[in-house]
C-alpha positions in Angstrom: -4.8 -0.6 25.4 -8.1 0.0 23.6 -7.6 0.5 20.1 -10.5 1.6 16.8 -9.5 1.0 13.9 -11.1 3.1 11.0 -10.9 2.4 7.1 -13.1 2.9 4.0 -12.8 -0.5 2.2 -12.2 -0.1 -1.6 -14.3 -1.5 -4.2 -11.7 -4.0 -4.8 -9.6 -5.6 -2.1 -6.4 -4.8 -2.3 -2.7 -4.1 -0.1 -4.6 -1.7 2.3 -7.2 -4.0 3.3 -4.4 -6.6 4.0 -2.4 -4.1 5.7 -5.5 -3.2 8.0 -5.5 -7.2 8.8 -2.2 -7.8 9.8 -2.6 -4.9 12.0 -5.0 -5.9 13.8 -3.9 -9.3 14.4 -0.7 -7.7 15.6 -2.3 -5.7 18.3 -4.6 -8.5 19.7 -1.9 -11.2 19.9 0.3 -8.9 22.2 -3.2 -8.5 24.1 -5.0 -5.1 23.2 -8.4 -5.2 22.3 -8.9 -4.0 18.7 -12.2 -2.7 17.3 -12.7 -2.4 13.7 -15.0 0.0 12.3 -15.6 -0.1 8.4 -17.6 1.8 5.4 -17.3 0.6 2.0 -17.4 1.9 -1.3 -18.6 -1.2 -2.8 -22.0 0.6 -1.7 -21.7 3.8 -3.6 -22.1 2.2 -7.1 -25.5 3.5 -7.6 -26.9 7.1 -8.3 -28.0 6.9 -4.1 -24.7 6.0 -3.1 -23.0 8.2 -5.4 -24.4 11.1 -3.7 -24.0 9.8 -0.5 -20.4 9.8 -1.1 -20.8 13.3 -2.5 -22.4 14.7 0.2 -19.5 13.4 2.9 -17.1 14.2 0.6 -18.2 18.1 0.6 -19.4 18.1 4.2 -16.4 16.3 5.6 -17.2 13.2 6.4 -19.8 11.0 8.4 -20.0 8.5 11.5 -18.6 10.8 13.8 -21.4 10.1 16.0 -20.9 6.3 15.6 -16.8 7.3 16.7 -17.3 9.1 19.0 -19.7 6.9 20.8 -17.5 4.1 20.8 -14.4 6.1 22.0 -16.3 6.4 25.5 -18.3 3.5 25.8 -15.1 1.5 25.4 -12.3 3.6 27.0 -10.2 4.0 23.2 -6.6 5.2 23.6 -6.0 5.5 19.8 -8.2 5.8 17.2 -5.8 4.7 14.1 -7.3 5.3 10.8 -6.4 4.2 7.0 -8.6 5.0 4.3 -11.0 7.5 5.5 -12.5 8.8 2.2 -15.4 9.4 0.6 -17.4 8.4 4.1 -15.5 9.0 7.3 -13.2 12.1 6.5 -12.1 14.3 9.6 -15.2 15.0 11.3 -14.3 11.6 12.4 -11.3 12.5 13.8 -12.8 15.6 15.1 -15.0 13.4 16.9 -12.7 11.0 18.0 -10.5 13.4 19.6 -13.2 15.3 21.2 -14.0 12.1 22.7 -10.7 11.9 24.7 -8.4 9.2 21.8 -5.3 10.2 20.4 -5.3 10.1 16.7 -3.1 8.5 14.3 -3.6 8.2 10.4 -1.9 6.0 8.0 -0.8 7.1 4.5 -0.7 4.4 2.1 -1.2 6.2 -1.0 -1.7 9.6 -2.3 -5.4 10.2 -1.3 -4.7 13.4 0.9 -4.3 15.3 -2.3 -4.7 12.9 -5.3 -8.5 12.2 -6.3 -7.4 8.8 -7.8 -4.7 7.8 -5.0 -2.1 6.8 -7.4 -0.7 10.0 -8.6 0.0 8.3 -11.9 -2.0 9.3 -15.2 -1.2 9.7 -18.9 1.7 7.1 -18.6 3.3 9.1 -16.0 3.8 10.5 -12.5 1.6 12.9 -11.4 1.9 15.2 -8.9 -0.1 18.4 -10.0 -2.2 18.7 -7.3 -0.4 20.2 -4.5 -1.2 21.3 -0.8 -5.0 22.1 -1.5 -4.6 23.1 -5.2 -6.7 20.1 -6.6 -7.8 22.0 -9.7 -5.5 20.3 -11.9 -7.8 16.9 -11.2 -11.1 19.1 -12.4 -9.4 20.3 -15.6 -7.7 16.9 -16.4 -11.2 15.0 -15.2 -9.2 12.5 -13.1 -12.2 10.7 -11.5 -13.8 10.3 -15.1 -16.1 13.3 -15.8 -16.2 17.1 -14.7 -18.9 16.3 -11.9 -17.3 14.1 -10.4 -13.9 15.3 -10.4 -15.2 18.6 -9.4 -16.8 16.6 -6.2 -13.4 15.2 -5.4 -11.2 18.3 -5.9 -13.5 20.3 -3.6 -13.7 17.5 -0.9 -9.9 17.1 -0.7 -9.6 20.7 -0.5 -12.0 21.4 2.1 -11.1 18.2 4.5 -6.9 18.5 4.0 -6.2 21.4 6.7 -8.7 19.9 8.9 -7.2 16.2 8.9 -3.8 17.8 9.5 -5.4 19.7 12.1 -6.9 16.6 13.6 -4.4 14.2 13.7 -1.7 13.6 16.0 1.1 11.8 14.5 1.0 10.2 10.5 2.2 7.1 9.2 3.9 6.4 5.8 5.3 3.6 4.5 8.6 4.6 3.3 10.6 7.5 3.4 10.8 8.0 -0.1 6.6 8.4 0.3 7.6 10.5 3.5 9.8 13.0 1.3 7.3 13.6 -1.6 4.1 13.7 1.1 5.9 16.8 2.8 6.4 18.5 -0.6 2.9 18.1 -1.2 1.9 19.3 2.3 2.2 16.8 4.7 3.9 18.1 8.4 6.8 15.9 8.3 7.7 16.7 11.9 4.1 14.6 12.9 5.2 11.8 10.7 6.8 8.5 11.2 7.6 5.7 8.5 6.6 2.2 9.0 6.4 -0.5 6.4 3.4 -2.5 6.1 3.6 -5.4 8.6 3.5 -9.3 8.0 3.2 -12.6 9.8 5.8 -14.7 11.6 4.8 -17.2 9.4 5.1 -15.4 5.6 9.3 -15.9 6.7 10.8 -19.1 4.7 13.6 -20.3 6.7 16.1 -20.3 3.8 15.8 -19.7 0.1 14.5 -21.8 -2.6 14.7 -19.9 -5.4 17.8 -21.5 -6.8 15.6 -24.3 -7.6 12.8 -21.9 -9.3 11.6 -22.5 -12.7 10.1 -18.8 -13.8 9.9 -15.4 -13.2 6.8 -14.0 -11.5 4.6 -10.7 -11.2 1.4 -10.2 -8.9 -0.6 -7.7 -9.0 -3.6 -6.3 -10.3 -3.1 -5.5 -14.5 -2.7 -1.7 -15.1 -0.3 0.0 -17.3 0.8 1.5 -13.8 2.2 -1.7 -12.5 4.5 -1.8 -15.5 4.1 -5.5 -16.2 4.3 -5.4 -20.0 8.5 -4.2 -19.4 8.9 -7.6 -17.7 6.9 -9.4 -20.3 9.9 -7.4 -22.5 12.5 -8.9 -20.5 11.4 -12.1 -20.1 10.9 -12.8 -24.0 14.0 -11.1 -24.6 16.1 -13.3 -22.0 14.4 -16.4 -22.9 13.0 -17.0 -18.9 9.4 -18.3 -18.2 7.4 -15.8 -16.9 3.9 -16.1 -14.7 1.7 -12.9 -13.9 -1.0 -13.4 -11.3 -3.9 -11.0 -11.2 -6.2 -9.5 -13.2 -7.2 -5.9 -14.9 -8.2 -3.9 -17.7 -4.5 -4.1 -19.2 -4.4 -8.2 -19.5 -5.8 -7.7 -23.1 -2.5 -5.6 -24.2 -0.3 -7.7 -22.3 -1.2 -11.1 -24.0 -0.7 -9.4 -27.2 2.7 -8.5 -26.2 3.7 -11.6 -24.7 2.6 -13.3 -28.1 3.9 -16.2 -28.4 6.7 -16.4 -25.5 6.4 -18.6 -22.7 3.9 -15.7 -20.3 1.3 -17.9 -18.8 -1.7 -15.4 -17.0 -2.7 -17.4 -13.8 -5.8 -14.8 -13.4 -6.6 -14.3 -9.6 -5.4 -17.0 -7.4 -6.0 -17.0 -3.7 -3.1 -16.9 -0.7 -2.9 -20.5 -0.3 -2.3 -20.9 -4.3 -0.5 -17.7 -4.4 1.6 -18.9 -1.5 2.3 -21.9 -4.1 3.2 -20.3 -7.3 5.5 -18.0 -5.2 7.6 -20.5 -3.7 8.3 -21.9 -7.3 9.3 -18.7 -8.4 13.4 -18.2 -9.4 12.6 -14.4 -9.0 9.8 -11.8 -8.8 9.7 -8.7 -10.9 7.9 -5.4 -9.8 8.6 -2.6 -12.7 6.3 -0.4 -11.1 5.5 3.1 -13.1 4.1 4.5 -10.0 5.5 5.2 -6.7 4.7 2.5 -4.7 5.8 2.6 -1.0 5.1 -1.0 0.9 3.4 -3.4 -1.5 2.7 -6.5 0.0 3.6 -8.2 -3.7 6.9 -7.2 -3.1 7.0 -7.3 0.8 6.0 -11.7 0.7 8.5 -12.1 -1.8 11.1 -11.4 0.3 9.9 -12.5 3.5 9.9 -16.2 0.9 13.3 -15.4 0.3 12.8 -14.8 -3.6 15.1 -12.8 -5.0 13.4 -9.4 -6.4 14.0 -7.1 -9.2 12.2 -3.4 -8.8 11.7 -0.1 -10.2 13.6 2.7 -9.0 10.4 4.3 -7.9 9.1 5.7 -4.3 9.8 3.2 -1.6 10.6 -0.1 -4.1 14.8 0.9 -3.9 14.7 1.3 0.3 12.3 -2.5 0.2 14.4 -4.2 -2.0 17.4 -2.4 -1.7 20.0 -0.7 -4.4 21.4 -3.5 -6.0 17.8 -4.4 -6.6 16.2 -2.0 -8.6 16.6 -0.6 -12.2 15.6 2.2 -13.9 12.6 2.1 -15.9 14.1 3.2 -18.9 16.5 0.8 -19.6 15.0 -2.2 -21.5 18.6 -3.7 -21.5 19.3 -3.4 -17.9 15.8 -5.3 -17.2 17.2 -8.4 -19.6 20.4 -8.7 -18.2 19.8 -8.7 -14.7 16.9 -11.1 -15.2 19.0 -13.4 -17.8 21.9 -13.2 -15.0 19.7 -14.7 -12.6 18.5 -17.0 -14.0 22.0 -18.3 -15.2 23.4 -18.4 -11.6 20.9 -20.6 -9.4 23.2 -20.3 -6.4 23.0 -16.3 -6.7 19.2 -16.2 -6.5 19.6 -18.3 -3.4 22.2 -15.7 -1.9 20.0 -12.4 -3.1 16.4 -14.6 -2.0 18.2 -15.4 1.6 19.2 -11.4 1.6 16.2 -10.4 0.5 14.4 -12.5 3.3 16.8 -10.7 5.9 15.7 -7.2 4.6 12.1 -7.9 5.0 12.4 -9.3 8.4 14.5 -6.4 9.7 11.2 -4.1 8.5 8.1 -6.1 8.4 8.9 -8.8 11.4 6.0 -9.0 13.8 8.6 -7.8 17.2 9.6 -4.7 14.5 6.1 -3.8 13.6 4.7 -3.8 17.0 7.3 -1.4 18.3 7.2 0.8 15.5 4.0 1.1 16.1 3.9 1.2 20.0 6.5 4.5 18.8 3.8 6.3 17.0 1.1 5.6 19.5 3.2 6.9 22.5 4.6 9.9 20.1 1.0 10.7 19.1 0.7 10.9 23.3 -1.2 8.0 24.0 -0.4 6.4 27.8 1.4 3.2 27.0 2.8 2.9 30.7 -0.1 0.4 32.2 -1.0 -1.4 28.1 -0.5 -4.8 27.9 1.9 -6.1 25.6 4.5 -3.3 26.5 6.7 -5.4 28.7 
C-alpha cells in the first residue's frame, strides 16, 4: 500500500509531530511505502506569511495541486492527514480524493472548531464555539486581536462542512475526545478511536519505579498543563519534584515552588528525557485541559512509572480510574502522591500495570491493526498490501 501523509507542522514541535513519526515508521517497517508531505507555520511569522496563511485559511486551503499530483504519479491508497490548517485545509482532500485515495484525518486536538486547538481559556474549558458557530472566538479575540481572530473564525467556518464532506473515516484519540467531538459536530458514525502509537522499544520490561527518587512532570509550561497543583502536592507531601519543559508559566511556577525541593530541568532531549524518566518514583499530569493521548503520559507508562492524572478528556481511559483525581481537590493530589511515595513496592505494582495498559493501546502489533481498521473502513483495498498477512 501507498500511503501520503499530510500535516502542517506547528511553530513548536510538539505530541503531533511525534505522533506523525511513529506513524510513519509503523507503516514502512510492515512494508508500505510512506510519503510525507509537510507545510509549516514556522514560515508564517512575518506580515507575508501572515497573509499567506490568511488567504488559505479563507479560500480553503492550498497544495491541492501538489496532492493531487502525487496521488497518481505514485498509485496512493490513503491519503492520512493530521494537522491541515492554516495551509492545506480540504481543498486538499478534495484533491486527493478526486485523484482516486481514500481519505482519512486524524483529530488530535480541537482545531476543527477551536481557533487555538486547546479549547481551554480564561482558566477553563472552553467549548463555545460549536458546529460552525466560531463567533464566540471573534468576540473573545482567541487568536490575540479582532483581525486575526476574525480570519480564524471565518476559515473554520467555511472549511468545516467541506472536511466532513471530504473525508472518509476520522481518527480520535480517545473516546472521551470521540464524545465531546460529536457534540461539537463531528459524524461519529465515520469515526474510529486510536491512541497515539509508540515503539517496541519505549516498553521497560518491568518497573523501576520503586527505586525512584522524585516525582516528575513533562511538558511544555502553561497554566493549561496544571503543573503549579503538583508543585502544591509535592511541597505539601514533602516528595522531590522535577518538571521538564519550558513556557511562559515557568516564572509563576518557581515562585510557587519557593523554596521546596522543585528543580526545572528546562528542555531536555529523548535520550536525557528517557533518563530522568526512568529515575522517576511517579509522574504527574494535572492537566486543566482535555487532553486525549499525550505522549508525556503515554512513555510513562510504556516505562512502567506509575502515573497520577486529571480526570479530564482521555487521561482517566490512558491511565485508568484508580489513576486520576479531580482537579479540585488539593487534598486528594497530596495523599495519593505521599501514599506513593511511602509504599515503594506499590509504585512497582501500579508502574508494571500501568506498562500493561499502555501496551494493550499503544503496542506497535495494536497500532498497526487499528489502523489497517480505519484504512479498510474508510474503503481502501487492503486485500493485495503488504504487511496484512
Amino acid at each position: 500500500m501507498v500511503i501520503l501523509l499530510l500535516h502542517n507542522r506547528y511553530r513548536q514541535r510538539g505530541g503531533e509531530e511525534r505522533s506523525v513519526a511513529e506513524q510513519a515508521a509503523l507503516l514502512r517497517d510492515r512494508g508500505h511505502r510512506v510519503e510525507l508531505l509537510e507545510r509549516s507555520s514556522e514560515q508564517l511569522d512575518s506580515a507575508p506569511g501572515r497573509a499567506r496563511a490568511a488567504r488559505a485559511l479563507l479560500r480553503g486551503g492550498e497544495a491541492q495541486q501538489e496532492v493531487g499530483a502525487l496521488v497518481r504519479r505514485l498509485g496512493v491508497e490513503v491519503v492520512h492527514a493530521h494537522n491541515l490548517h492554516p495551509l492545506f485545509g480540504f481543498r486538499a482532500l478534495q484533491a486527493a480524493r478526486a485523484a482516486g485515495a481514500r481519505t482519512v484525518l486524524q483529530l488530535h486536538n480541537f482545531r476543527l472548531v477551536c481557533a487555538i486547538a486547546v479549547a481551554y481559556r480564561d482558566g477553563a474549558l472552553c467549548h463555545r464555539c460549536s458546529g460552525r458557530n466560531t463567533l464566540p472566538g471573534v468576540r473573545l479575540r482567541c487568536r490575540g486581536g479582532f483581525t486575526e481572530s476574525a480570519i480564524y473564525a471565518a476559515g473554520l467556518a467555511r472549511q468545516q462542512p467541506r472536511i466532513l464532506t471530504a473525508t472518509d473515516r476520522f481518527i480520535a484519540l480517545s473516546e472521551a475526545t470521540r464524545t465531546r467531538l460529536g457534540s461539537l459536530g463531528l459524524p461519529l458514525e465515520r469515526t474510529d478511536v486510536i491512541s497515539n502509537p509508540l515503539p517496541q522499544e519505549a516498553f521497560k520490561s518491568a518497573s523501576e519505579a520503586q527505586d525512584g527518587g522524585y516525582a516528575l512532570c513533562v511538558g511544555r509550561l502553561v497554566p493549561e498543563k496544571g503543573f503549579d497543583i503538583a508543585v502544591a502536592a509535592a511541597r505539601a507531601a514533602g516528595v522531590p519534584l522535577k518538571i521538564a519543559g519550558r513556557g511562559p508559566d515557568e516564572a509563576r511556577l518557581r515562585r510557587l515552588a519557593g523554596d521546596a525541593d522543585v528543580h526545572f530541568l528546562g528542555e531536555v532531549d529523548r535520550a536525557e528525557l528517557d533518563r530522568v524518566r526512568s529515575g522517576a518514583a511517579v509522574q504527574l499530569a494535572p492537566s486543566r485541559c482535555e487532553e486525549q493521548s499525550p505522549y508525556a503520559v503515554l512513555e510513562a507508562m510504556a516505562g512502567a512509572v506509575p502515573v497520577l492524572v486529571s480526570e479530564l478528556g482521555g487521561l482517566p481511559e490512558l491511565a485508568g480510574a484508580g489513576a486520576s483525581l479531580p482537579l479540585a481537590d488539593a487534598a486528594a493530589w497530596t495523599r495519593s502522591l505521599a501514599e506513593l511515595w511511602s509504599h515503594p513496592q506499590e509504585r512497582r505494582r501500579q508502574g508494571n500495570s500501568a506498562r500493561e495498559r499502555a501496551w494493550a493501546r499503544a503496542a506497535p502489533a495494536h497500532s498497526y491493526a487499528a489502523l489497517m481498521g480505519v484504512y479498510r473502513r474508510a474503503g481502501a483495498d487492503l486485500d493485495a498490501s503488504p504487511g496484512t498477512a
